[in-house]
C-alpha positions as CSV (number, residue, x, y, z in Angstrom):
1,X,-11.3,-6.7,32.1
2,X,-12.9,-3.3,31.7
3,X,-10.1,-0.4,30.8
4,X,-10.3,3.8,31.6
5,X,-7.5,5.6,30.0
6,X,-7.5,9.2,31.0
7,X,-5.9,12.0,31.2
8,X,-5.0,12.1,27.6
9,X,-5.3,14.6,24.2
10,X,-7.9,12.3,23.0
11,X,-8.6,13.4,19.6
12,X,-11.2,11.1,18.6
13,X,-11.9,11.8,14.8
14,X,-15.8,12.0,15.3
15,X,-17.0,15.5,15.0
16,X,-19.8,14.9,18.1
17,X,-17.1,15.1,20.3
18,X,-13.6,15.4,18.4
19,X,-11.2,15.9,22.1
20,X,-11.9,15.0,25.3
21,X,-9.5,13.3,28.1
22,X,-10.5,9.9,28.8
23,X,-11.9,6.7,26.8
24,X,-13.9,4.0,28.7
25,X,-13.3,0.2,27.1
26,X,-15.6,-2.8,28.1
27,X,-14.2,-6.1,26.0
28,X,-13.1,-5.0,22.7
29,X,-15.6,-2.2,22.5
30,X,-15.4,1.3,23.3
31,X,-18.2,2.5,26.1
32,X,-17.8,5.9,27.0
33,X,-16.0,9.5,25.8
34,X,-15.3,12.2,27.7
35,X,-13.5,14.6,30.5
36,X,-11.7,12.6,33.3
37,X,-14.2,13.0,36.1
38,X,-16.8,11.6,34.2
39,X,-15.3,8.7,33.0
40,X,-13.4,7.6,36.1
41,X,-16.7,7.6,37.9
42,X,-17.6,4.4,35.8
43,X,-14.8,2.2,37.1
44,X,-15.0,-0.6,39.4
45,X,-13.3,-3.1,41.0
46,X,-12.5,-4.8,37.8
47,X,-11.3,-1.6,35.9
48,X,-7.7,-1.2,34.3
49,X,-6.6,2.5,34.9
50,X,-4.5,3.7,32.8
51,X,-2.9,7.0,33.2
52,X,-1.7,8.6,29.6
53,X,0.2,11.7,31.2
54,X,-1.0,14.3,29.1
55,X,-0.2,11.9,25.7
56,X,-1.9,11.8,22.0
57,X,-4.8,9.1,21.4
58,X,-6.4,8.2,17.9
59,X,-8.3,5.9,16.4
60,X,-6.0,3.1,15.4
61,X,-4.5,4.1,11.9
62,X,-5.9,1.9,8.8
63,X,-3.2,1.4,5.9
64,X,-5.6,1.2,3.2
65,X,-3.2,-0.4,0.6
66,X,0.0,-2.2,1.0
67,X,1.4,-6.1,0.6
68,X,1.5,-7.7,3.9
69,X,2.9,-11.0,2.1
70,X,5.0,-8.8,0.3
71,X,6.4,-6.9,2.8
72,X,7.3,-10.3,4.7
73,X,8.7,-11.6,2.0
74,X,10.9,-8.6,1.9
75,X,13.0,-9.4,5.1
76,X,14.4,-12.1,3.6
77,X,15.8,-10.3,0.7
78,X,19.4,-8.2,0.5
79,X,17.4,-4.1,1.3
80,X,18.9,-2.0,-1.6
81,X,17.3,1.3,-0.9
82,X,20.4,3.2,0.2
83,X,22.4,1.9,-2.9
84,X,24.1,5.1,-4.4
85,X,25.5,3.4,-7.8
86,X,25.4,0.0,-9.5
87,X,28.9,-1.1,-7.5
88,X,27.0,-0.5,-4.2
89,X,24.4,-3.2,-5.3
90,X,27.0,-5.7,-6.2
91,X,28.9,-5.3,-3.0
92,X,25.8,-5.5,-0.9
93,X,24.5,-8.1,-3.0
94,X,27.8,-10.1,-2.6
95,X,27.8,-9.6,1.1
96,X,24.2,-10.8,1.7
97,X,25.2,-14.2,0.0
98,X,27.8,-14.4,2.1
99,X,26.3,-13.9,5.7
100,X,23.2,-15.7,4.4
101,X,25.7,-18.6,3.0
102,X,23.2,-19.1,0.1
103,X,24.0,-22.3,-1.8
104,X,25.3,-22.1,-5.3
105,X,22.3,-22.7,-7.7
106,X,19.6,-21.0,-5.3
107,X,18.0,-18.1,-6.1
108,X,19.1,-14.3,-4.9
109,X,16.7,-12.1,-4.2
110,X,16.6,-8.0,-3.6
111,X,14.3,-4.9,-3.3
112,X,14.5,-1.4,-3.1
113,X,17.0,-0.1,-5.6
114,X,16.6,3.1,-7.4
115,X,18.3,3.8,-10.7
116,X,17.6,7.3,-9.9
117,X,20.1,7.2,-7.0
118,X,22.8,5.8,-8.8
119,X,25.5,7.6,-10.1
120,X,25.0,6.2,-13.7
121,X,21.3,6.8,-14.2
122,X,20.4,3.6,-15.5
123,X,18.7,0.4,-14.8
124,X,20.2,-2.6,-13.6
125,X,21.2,-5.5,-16.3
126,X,22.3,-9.0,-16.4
127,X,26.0,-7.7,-17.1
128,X,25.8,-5.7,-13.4
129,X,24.0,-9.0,-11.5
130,X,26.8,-11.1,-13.4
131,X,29.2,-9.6,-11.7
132,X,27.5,-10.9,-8.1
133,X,27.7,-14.3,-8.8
134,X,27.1,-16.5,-12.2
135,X,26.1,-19.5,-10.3
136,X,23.2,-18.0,-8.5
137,X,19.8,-17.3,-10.1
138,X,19.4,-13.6,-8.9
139,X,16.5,-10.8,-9.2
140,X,16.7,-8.0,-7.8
141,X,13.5,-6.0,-7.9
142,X,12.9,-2.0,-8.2
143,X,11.9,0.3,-5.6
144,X,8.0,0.6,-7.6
145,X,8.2,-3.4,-8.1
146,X,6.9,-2.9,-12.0
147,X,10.8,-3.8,-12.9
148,X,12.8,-6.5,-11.7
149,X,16.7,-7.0,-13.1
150,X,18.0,-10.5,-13.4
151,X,21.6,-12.5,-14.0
152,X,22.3,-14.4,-17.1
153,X,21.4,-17.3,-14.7
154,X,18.4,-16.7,-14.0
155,X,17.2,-16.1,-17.6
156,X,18.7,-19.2,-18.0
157,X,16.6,-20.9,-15.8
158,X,13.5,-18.7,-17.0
159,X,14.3,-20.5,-20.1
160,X,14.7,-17.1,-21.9
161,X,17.3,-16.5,-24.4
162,X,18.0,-14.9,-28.1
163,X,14.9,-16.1,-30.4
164,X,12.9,-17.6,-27.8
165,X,11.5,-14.3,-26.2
166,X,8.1,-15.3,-23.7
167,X,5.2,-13.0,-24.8
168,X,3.7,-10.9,-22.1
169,X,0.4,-9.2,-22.3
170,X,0.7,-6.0,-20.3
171,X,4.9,-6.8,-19.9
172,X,7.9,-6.7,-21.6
173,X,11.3,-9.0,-21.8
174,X,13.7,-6.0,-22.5
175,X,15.8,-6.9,-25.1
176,X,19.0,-4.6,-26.7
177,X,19.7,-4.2,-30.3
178,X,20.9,-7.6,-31.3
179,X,18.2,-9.0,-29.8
180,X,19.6,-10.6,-26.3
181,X,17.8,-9.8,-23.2
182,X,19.3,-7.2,-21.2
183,X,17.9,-9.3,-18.2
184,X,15.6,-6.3,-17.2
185,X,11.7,-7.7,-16.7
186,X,8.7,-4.8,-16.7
187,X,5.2,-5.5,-15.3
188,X,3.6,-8.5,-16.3
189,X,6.9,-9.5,-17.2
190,X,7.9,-9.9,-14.0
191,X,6.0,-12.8,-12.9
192,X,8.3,-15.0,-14.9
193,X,11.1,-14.5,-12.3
194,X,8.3,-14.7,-9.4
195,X,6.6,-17.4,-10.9
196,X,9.9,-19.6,-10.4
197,X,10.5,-18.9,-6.7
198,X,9.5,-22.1,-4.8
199,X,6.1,-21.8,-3.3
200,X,6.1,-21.3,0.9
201,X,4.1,-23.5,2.7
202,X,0.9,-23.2,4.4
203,X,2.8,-23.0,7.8
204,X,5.8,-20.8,6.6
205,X,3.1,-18.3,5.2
206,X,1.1,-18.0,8.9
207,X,5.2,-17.2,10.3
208,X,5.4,-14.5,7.5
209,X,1.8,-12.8,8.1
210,X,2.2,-13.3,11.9
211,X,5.8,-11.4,11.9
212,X,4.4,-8.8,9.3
213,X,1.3,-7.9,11.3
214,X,3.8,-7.6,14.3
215,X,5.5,-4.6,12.7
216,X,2.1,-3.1,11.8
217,X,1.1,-3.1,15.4
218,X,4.7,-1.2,15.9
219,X,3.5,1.5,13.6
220,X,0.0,1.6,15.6
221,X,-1.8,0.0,12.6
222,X,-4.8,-1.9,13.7
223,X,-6.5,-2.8,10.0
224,X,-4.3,-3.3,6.8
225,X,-6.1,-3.4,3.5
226,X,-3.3,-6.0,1.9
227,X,-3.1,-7.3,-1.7
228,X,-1.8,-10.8,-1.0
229,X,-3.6,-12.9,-3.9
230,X,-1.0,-13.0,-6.3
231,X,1.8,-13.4,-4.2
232,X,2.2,-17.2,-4.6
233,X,3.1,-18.3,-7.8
234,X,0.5,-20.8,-8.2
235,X,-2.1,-17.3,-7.4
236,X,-3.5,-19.7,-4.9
237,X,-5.7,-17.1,-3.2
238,X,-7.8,-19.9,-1.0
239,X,-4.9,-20.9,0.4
240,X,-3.7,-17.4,1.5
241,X,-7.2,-16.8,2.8
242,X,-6.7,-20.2,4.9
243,X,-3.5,-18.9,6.2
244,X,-5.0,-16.0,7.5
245,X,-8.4,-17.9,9.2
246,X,-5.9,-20.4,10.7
247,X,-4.1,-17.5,12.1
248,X,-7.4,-16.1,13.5
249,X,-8.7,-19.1,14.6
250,X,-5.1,-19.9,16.5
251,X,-4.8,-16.1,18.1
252,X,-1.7,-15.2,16.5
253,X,-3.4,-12.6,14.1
254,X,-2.8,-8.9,15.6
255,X,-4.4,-6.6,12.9
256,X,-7.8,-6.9,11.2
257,X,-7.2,-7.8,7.3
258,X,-9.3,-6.6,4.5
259,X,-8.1,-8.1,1.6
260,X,-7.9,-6.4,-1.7
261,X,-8.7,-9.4,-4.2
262,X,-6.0,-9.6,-6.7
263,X,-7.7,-11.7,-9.4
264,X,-6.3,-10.9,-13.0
265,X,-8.1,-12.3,-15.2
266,X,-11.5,-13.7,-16.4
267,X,-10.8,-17.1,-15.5
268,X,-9.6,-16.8,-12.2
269,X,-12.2,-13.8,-11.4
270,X,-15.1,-16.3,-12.9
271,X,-13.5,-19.3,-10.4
272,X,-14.1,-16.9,-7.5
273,X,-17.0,-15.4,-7.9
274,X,-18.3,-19.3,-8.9
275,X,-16.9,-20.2,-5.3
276,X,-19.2,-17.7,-4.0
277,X,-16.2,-15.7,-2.1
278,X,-17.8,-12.5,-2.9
279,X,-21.0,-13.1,-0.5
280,X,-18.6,-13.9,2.0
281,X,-19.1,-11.2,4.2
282,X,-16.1,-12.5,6.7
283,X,-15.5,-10.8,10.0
284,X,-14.2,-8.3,12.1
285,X,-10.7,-9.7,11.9
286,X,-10.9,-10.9,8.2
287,X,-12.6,-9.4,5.2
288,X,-12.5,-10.2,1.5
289,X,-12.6,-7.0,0.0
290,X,-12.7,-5.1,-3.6
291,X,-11.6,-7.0,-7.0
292,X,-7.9,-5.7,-7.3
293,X,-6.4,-4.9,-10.5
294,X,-3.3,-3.6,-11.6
295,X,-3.8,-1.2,-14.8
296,X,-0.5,0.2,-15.5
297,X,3.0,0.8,-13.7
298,X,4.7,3.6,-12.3
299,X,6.1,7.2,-13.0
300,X,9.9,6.3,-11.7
301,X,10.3,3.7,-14.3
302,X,8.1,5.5,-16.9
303,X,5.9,2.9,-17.3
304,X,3.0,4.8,-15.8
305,X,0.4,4.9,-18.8
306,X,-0.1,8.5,-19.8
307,X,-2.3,10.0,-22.7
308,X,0.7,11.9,-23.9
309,X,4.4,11.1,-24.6
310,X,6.7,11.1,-21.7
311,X,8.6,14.8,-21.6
312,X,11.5,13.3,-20.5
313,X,11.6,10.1,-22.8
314,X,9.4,11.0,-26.4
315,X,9.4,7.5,-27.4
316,X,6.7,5.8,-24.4
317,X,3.5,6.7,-23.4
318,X,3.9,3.8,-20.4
319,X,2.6,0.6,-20.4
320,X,-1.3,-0.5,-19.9
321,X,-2.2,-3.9,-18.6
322,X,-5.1,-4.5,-20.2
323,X,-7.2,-3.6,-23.2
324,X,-10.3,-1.4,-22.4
325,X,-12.6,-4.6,-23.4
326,X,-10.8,-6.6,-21.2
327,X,-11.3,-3.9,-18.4
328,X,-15.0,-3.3,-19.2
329,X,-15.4,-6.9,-18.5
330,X,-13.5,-7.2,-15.5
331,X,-15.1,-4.2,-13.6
332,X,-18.5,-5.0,-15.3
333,X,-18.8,-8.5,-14.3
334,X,-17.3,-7.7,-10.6
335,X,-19.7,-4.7,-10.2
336,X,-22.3,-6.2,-11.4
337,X,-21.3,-9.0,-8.1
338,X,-21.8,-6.6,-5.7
339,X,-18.1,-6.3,-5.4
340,X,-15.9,-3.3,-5.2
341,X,-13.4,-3.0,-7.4
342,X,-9.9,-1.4,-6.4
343,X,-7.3,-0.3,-9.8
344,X,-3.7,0.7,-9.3
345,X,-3.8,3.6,-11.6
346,X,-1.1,6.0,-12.4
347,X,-1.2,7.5,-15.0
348,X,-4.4,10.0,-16.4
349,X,-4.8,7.5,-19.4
350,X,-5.0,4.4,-17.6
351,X,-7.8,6.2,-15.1
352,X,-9.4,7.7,-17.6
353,X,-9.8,4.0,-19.2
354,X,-11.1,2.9,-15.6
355,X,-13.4,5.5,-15.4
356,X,-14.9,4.8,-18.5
357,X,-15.6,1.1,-17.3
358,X,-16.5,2.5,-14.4
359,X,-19.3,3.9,-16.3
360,X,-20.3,1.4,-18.5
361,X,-20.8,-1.0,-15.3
362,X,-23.2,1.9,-13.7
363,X,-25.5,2.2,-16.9
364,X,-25.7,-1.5,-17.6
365,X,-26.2,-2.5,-13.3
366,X,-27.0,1.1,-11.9
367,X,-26.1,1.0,-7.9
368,X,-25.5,3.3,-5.5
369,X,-22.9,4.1,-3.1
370,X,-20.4,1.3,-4.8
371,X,-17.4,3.0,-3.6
372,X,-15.1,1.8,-5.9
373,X,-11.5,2.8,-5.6
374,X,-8.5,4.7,-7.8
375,X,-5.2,3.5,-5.7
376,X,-2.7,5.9,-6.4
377,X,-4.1,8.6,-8.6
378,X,-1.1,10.5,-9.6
379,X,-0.9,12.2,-12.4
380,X,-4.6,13.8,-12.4
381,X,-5.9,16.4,-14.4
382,X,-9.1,18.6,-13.7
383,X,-11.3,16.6,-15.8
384,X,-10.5,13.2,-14.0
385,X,-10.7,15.0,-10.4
386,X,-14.1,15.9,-11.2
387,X,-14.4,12.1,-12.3
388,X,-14.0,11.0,-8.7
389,X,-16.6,13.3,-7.5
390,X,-18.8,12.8,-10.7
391,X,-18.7,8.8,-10.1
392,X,-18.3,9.0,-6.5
393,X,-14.7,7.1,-6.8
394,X,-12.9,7.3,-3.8
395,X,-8.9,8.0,-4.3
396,X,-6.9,5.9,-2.4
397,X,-3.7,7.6,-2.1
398,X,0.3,7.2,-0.6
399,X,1.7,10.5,0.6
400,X,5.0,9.3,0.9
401,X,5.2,9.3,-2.8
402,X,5.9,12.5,-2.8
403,X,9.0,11.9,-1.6
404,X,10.6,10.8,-4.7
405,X,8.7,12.1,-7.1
406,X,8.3,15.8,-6.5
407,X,11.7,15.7,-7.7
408,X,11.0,14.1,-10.8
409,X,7.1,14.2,-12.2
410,X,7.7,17.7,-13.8
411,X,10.8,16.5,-15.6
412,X,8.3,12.7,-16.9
413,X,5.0,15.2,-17.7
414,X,6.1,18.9,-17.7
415,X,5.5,21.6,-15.1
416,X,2.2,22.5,-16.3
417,X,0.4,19.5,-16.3
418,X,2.4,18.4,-12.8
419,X,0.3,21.7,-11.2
420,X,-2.7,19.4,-11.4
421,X,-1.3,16.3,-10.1
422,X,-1.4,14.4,-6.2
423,X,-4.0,17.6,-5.8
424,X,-4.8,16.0,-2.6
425,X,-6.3,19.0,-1.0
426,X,-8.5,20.4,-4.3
427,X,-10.0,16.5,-4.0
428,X,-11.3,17.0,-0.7
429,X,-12.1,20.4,-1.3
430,X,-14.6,19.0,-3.4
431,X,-15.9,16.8,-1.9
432,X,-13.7,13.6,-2.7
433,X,-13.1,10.9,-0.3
434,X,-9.8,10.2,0.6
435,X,-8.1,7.2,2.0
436,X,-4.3,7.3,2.8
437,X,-1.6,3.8,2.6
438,X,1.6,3.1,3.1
439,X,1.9,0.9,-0.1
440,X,4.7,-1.4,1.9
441,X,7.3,-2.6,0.9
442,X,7.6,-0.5,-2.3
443,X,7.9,2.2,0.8
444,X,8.8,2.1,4.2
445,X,5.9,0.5,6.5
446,X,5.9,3.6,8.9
447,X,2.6,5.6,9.2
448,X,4.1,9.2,10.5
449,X,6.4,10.0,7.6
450,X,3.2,9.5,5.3
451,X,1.2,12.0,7.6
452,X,4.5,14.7,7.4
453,X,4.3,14.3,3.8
454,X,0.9,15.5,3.7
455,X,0.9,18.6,6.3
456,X,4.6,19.4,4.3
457,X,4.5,18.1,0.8
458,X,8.3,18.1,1.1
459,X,10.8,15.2,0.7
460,X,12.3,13.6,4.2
461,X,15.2,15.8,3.7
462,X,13.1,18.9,4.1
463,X,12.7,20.0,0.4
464,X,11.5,22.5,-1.0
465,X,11.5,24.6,1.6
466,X,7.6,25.9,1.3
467,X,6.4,22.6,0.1
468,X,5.7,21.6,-3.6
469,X,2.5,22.5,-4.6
470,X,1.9,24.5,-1.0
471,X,-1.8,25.3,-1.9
472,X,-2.5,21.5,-2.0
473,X,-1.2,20.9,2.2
474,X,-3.2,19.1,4.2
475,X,-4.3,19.9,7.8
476,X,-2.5,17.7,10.4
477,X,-6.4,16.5,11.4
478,X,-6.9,16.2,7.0
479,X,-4.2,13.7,7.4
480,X,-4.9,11.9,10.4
481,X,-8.6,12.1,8.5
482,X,-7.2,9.4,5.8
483,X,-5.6,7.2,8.2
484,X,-8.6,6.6,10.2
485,X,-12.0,7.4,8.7
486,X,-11.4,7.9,5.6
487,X,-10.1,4.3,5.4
488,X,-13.1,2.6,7.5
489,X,-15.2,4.7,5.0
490,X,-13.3,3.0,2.2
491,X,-14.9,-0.5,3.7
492,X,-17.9,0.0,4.4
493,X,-17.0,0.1,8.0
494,X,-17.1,3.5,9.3
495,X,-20.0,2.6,11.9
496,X,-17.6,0.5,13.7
497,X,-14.4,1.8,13.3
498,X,-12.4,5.0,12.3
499,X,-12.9,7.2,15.0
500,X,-13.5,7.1,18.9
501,X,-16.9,6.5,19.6
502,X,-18.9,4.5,22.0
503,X,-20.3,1.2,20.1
504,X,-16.9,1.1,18.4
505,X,-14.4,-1.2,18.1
506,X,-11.7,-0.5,20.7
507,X,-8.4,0.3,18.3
508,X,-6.6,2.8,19.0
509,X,-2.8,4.2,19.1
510,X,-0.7,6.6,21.6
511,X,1.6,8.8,20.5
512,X,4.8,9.6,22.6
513,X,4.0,13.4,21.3
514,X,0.9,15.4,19.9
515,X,1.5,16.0,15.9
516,X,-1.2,18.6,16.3
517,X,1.2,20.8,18.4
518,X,4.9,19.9,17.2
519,X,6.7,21.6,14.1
520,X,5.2,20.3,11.2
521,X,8.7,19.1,9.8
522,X,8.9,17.3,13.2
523,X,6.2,14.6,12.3
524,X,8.0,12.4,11.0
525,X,9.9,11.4,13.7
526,X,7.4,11.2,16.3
527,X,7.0,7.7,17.8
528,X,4.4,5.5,18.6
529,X,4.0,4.2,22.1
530,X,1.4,1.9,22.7
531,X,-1.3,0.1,20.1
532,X,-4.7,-1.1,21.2
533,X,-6.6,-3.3,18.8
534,X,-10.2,-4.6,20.4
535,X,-9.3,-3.3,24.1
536,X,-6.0,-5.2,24.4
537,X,-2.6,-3.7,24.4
538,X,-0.7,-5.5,21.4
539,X,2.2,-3.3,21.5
540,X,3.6,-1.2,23.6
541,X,7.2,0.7,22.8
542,X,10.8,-0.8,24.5
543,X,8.2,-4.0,26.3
């Protein structure tokens, strides 16, 4: 069935013809653009009409980086984001074992807590989970997930104890002055708590995607750009990719998927690459994407790697998770694949060590338009920006960051060198490409916060007043810019998707009000009504 929507604010994202009324749909394609009279005269008697009274259309909005697994996993833990002090996450912890009735001897598991809310400052410890229950493993993971807390029971079925420490490249088993682990994991470190989880099935991993993607259509996301490969704790990333065909093939899939490839190390890079995964081009619902590595952790827990000492705590510089040979040979050897290759990078040291691969790959296997990717790219300096543009890196960055840490990055690096940091607006200003993500479920999986957070750069509360950093605002249309092209651009898919024009795919959202008119500190709040991904409705608000 052919479908006209018209009379609409139609803001289509393509510069030939950025507003117009009415969008023309044949299959899952879009066919024509333009005022209502013209459009409406190519209906017939198989034609949809639907009238948008006056309402906000985009291109559906891409969330170029979260964890789709992660985020599904994430329901069925106790949510600790609102936890003001440590007692708050013992009494909701207790509760949630309660109404879940979770046997004695089964593991715990929580998200979302902030020492930086709490009352006492500090992170969480085996002492605090002891107090939840002794008799239940328990891991309760921070809001950046680079630190997990755990009981005494679980590091006793983690096997660690007192003189029989695991060693970590890239993590650390926190341990206090005698030598006994506090029960706090950071970054590599935490895969020995995931690593012990028990393994979902190939069925209980399609119900997990499925109800996932569901919420994405909620938030009028029609293509997620999810790092799912080292969620199981085999790292079994052929089965994840047969969960998500399956899906496809079985029409319960209701977002397009490019995955970003987690593959950590040389071995399991060298097995993929063997497998000849990176040639697999996919399709337009399903798409392995860049290698994926995670270089360092994050500026909360200080673990973001930096090139100076943290203001705040002397003593660190962060942590890095891999040795600049071991990333030379990573990006190298993927680059020199054809692949992209996407680094979480925080911290100006740990880019400026990506960077320098970066380089190394170019002169050894020179290639043009790569479009390799810095996700995050926090704490920048003017040298690195003109990196990006230099190397043609494209930043791939979470507005909602700012959030939490406007409030804290000049007290980690110093007011100073924060002036040159998420300097979203000097990037594109020169020439940078931007893409924009939720980074779910380390933040909320909602799309018009992010957007407010941009326009504003003020926390959801309103803070400061005339924005931190006011000279690096975005436009409302520099925003809606990241969610939409700039993310097909990140892909290689900005002939087909990204904005609304004829030839492309049919995804787009309604909003129940137009961001470009409201009061900026209004965005956030504005709700999506309907999703379209490929011509058919696959959400629509209170149905």
């Amino acid at each position: 069935m052919d479908i006209i929507l018209f009379n609409g604010r139609v803001v289509t994202m393509d510069e030939e013809n950025i507003r117009c009324e009415a969008v023309d749909i044949k299959g899952d394609k879009i066919y024509a653009v333009g005022d209502n009279e013209e459009i409406l005269n190519l209906k017939n008697k198989n034609t949809k009409l639907i009238d948008l009274n006056g309402k906000l259309i985009l291109p559906g909005f891409t969330d170029s980086h979260m964890h789709l697994l992660g985020y599904a996993s994430s329901l069925q833990k106790v949510d600790l984001r609102d936890a003001q002090s440590i007692e708050q996450v013992i009494e909701k912890t207790r509760n949630f074992i309660k109404e879940r009735n979770i046997p004695k001897g089964h593991w715990v598991l929580g998200t979302n807590w902030n020492h930086e809310n709490f009352k006492e400052k500090r992170f969480l410890d085996r002492n605090d989970l002891d107090k939840i229950s002794k008799e239940h493993p328990i891991s309760l993971i921070r809001a950046c997930y680079h630190v997990y807390s755990v009981n005494s029971k679980a590091l006793e079925v983690l096997g660690i104890q007192q003189g029989k420490l695991p060693k970590v490249q890239g993590g650390k088993v926190e341990t206090d002055e005698k030598g006994i682990p506090t029960g706090v994991l950071t970054e590599n470190a935490v895969w020995l708590a995931d690593n012990a989880i028990n393994e979902p099935t190939l069925e209980e991993l399609k119900d997990m995607i499925e109800e996932a993607a569901e919420k994405a259509c909620e938030q009028g996301i029609t293509t997620v750009f999810s790092d799912d490969f080292a969620y199981l704790p085999s790292r079994d990333y052929k089965k994840i990719i047969k969960a998500y065909r399956e899906l496809i093939d079985e029409g319960r899939l209701k977002v397009r998927i490019n995955q970003q490839c987690r593959l950590s190390d040389m071995d399991i890079l060298e097995d993929f690459l063997n497998e000849g995964w990176h040639k697999d081009k996919g399709d337009k619902n399903f798409k392995l994407g860049p290698l994926k590595l995670i270089c360092d952790g994050s500026l909360g827990a200080r673990t973001a790697y930096l090139s100076y000492s943290y203001k705040d705590k002397p003593s660190t510089f962060g942590m890095i998770g891999y040795s600049q040979d071991e990333l030379d040979e990573l990006i190298i050897t993927a680059h020199k694949e054809g692949m992209q290759v996407s680094t979480h990078c925080i911290g100006d040291k740990a880019m400026y060590m990506v960077f320098d691969s970066i380089e190394k790959a170019q002169k050894l296997y020179p290639r043009s338009n790569a479009r390799h990717t810095i996700i995050h790219a926090q704490i920048t300096d003017e040298i690195l920006i003109n990196k990006f543009k230099e190397l043609e890196v494209i930043a791939n960055v979470q507005p909602i960051f700012l959030n939490y840490d406007l409030h804290v990055v000049e007290e980690r690096i110093g007011k100073d060198r924060a002036k040159h940091t998420y300097n979203w607006k000097t990037m594109l200003d020169k020439g940078i490409h931007l893409t924009f993500g939720l980074d779910c479920p380390i933040e909320a999986f909602d799309v018009l916060p992010n957007i407010y957070s941009a326009v504003t750069r003020k926390d959801l509360n309103g803070y400061p007043k005339e924005g931190w950093l006011p000279e690096q605002k975005l436009s409302v249309y520099e925003a809606v810019e990241g969610f939409t092209i700039g993310g097909a651009y990140a892909s290689f898919e900005e002939n087909v998707k990204g904005s609304i024009t004829p030839g492309k795919f049919a995804d787009m959202v309604i909003l129940e009000e137009n961001i470009f008119n409201v009061d900026p500190d209004h965005i956030k709040d504005v709700k999506i009504e309907t999703t379209i991904l490929g011509g058919k409705i696959v959400y629509k608000r209170g149905k």
